[in-house]
C-alpha positions in Angstrom: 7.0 3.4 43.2 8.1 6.3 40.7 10.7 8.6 42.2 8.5 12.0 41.0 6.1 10.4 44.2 8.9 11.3 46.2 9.5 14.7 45.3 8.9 18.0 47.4 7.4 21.1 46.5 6.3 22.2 43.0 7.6 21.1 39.5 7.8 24.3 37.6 7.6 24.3 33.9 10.2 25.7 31.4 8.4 29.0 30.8 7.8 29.6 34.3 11.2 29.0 35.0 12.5 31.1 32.3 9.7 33.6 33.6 10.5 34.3 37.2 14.4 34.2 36.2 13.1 37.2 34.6 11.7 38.8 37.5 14.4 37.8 39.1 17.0 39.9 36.8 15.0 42.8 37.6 15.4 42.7 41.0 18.8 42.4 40.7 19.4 45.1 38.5 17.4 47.4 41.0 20.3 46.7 43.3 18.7 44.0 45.3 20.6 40.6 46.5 20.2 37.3 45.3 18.0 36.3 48.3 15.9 39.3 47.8 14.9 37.9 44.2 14.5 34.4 45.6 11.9 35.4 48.1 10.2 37.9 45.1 10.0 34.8 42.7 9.5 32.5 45.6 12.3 29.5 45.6 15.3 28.9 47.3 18.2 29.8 46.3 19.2 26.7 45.4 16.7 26.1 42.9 17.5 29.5 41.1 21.1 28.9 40.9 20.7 25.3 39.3 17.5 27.2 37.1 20.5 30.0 36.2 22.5 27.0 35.2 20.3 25.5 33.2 18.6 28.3 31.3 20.9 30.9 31.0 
């Protein structure tokens, strides 16, 4: 069986990704936390610091 069978959750494509780390800068330059853009972009916080990581 393929591994991506295994998988949780939604795969999110490059300009999604790119788009709700967007959102997310916004948030955070209106003062709010990191878990307060999470839950606006919806992901955990994990996923947005390896996005960060990988896009930025």
């Amino acid at each position: 069986m393929d591994h991506a069978e295994f998988r949780k959750g939604q795969r999110h494509k490059p300009e999604e990704i790119i788009g709700k780390l967007r959102e997310a800068e916004i948030v955070l330059a209106q003062g709010g936390t990191t878990v307060d853009a999470c839950r606006r972009i919806a992901v955990i916080e994990q996923s947005y610091y390896h996005w960060r990581k990988e896009y930025e």
